[in-house]
C-alpha positions as CSV (number, residue, x, y, z in Angstrom):
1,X,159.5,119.0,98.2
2,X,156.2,121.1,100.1
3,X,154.8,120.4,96.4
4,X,155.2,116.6,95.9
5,X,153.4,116.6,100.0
6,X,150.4,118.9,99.1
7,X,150.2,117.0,96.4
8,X,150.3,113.2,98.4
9,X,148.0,115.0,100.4
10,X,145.6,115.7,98.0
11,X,145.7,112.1,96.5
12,X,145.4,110.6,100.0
13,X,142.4,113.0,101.4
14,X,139.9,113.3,97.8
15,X,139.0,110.4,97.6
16,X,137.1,110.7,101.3
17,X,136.1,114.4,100.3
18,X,134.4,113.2,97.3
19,X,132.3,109.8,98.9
20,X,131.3,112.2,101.7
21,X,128.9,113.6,99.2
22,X,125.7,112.1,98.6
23,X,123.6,112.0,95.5
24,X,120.2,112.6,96.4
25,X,117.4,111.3,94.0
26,X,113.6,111.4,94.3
27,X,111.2,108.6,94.0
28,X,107.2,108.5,93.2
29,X,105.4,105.9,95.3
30,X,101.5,105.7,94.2
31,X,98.8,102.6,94.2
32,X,97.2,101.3,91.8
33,X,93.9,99.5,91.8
34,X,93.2,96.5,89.7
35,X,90.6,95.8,86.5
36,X,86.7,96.0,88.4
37,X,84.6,93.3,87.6
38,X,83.1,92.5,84.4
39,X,78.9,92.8,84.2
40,X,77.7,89.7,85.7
41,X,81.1,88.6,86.2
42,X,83.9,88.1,89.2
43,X,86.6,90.2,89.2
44,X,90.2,89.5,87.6
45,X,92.9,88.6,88.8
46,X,95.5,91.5,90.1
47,X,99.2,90.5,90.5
48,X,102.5,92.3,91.3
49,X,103.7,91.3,87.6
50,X,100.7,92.2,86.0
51,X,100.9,95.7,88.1
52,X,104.9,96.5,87.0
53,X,103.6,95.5,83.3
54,X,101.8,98.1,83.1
55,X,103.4,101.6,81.2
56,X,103.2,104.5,83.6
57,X,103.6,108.1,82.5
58,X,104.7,110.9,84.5
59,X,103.8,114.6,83.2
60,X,104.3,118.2,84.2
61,X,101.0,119.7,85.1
62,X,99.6,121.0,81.8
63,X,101.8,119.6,79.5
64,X,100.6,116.9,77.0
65,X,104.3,115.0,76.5
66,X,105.1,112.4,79.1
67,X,108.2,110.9,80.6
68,X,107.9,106.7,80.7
69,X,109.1,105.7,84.3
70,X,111.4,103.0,83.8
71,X,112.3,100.4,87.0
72,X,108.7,100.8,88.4
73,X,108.3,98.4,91.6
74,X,105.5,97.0,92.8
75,X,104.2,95.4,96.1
76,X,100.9,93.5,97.3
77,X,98.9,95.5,99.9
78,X,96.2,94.2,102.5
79,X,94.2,94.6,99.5
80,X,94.2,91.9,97.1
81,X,93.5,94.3,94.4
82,X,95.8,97.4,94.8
83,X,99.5,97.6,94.5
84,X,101.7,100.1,95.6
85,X,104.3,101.1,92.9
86,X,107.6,103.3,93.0
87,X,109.7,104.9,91.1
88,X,112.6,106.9,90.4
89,X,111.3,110.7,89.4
90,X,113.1,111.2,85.9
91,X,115.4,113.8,86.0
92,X,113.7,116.2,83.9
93,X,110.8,116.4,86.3
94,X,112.9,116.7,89.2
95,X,112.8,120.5,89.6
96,X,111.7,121.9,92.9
97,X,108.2,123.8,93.0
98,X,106.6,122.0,89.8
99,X,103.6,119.8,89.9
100,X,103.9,116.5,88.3
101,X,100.6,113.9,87.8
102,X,100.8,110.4,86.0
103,X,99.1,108.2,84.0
104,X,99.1,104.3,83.5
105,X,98.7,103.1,79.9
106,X,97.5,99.4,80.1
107,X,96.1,97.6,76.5
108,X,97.3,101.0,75.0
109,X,94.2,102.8,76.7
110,X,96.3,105.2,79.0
111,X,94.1,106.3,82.2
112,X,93.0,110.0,83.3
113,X,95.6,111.7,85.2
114,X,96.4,111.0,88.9
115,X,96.1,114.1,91.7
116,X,99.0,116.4,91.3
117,X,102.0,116.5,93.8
118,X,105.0,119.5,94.0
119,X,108.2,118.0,93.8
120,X,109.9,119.0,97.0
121,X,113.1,120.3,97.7
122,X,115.8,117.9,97.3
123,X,118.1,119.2,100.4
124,X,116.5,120.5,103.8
125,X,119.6,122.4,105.4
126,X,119.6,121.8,109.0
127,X,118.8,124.6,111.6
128,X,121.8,127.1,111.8
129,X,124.0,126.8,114.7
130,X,122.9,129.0,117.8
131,X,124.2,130.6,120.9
132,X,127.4,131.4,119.8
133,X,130.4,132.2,122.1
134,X,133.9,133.1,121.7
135,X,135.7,132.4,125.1
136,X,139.0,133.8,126.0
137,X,141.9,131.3,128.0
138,X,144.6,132.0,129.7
139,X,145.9,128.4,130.1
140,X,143.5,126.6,130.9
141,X,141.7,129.1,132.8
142,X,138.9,131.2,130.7
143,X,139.4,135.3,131.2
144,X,136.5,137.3,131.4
């Protein structure tokens, strides 16, 4: 019988253990700037479409293989001619302390690398708890 309750128990209460964890994942947010001008010529066009079309690479610092970021996202700035673009970090790159660049390939000409950023720890633990104090009652009065 104390069975057949730990075990109701357990059937009733995992399911809240288990969503009270979170999955934490890391995203990549970065601009990119448009096509300049042509000689003698006005400048292109640069839309949100044309922006995600693009084929952006994300790399360990010092390695020459790339990881494709898929479900790249891209917004319209104040600037007409720069997106801002974010990603999820694929999960082979997500190791705290490495540095990670990337590159966009557009017309199969893939740019120079971007500036190099440290992918940062996934979980900040909070501040330990302070002041600690154990208090003796008698009732509900406390004993020195």
């Amino acid at each position: 019988m104390k069975l057949r309750i730990l075990i109701t128990v357990i059937f009733i209460f995992f399911p809240i253990l288990s969503s009270a964890q979170t999955t934490q994942t890391l995203r990549a947010q970065w601009e990119i700037e448009g096509p300049p001008a042509p000689a003698g010529g006005a400048r292109p066009p640069f839309d949100v479409a044309t922006a995600q079309g693009y084929i952006y690479k994300m790399y360990q610092v010092g390695s020459a293989t790339g990881i494709t970021l898929t479900g790249v996202t891209c917004t319209t700035t104040a600037d007409v001619y720069i997106k801002t673009c974010a990603a999820t970090v694929p999960t082979a790159l997500n190791v705290v302390g490495i540095s990670v660049d990337m590159t966009a390939t557009i017309n199969a000409i893939e740019t120079s690398h971007s500036n190099a950023a440290v992918v940062p720890p996934l979980f900040v633990p909070p501040a330990p708890p302070s002041n600690l104090r154990l208090l003796r009652y008698v009732g509900a009065t406390p004993v020195p």
